[in-house]
N, C-alpha and C positions, 0 to 999 in steps of 0.2 A: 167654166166647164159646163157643156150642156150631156145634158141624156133625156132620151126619150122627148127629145123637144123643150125639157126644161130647164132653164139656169139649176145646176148644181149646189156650184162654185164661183165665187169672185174673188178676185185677189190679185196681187202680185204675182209673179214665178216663187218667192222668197216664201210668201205668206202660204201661199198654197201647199209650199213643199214643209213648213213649218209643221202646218197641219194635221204632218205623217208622223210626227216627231215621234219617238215608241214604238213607231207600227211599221217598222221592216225589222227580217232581223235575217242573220243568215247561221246556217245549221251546215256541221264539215260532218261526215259521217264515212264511215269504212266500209262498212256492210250493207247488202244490196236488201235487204231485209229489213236494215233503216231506214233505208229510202222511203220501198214504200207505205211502213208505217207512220211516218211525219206526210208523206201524200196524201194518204187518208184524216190525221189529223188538220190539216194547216192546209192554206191557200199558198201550193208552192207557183212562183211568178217567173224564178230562173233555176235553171241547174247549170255548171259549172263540173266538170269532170277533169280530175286529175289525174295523175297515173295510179296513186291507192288511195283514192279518197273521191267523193261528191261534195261540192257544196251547193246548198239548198237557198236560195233566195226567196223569205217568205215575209205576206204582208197580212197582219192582223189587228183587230181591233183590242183582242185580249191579249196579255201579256201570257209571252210564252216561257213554262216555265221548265225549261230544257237544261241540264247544265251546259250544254254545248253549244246553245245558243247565246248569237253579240247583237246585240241594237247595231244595224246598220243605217246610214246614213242614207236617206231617200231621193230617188231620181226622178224625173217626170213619169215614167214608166211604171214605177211602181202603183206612181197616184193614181193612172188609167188604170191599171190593174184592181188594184183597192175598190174602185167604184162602180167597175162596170161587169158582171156575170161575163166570164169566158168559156161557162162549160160545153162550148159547141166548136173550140177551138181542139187542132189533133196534135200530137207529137209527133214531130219526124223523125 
């Protein structure tokens, strides 16, 4: 994986995604007041909306200590996510 012109990461797809092991997790929330205080806490990567509920796709370095939050299992997407500043990306 490069950034900024420099090797990151090397590995497998396996190894690399091993990497994240811990570091996604996903948060189901009811209240829109949830939301945006786990946005403000946490680096959210997906949302996911239900008919009465959000879930929050999030990836961290520190273990989040939510009851509501599950270790989810990591995608490639996550890992771009995890490594690369998105703050100039918008919500549609």
């Amino acid at each position: 994986m490069i950034k900024n012109g420099e090797i990151i990461m090397r590995g497998s797809h396996r190894e690399i995604l091993s990497n994240m092991n811990g570091k996604v997790y996903t948060i189901r929330v009811n209240d829109e007041s949830q939301l945006e205080e786990i946005r403000r806490k946490y680096k959210v990567v997906n949302l996911q909306h239900g008919m009465d509920f959000t879930e929050l796709r999030i990836v961290s370095d520190e273990v989040i200590n939510d009851e509501n939050a599950k270790v989810a299992e990591a995608k490639f997407e996550d890992v771009y996510m995890f490594y690369f500043d998105l703050e100039n990306t918008k919500e549609v």
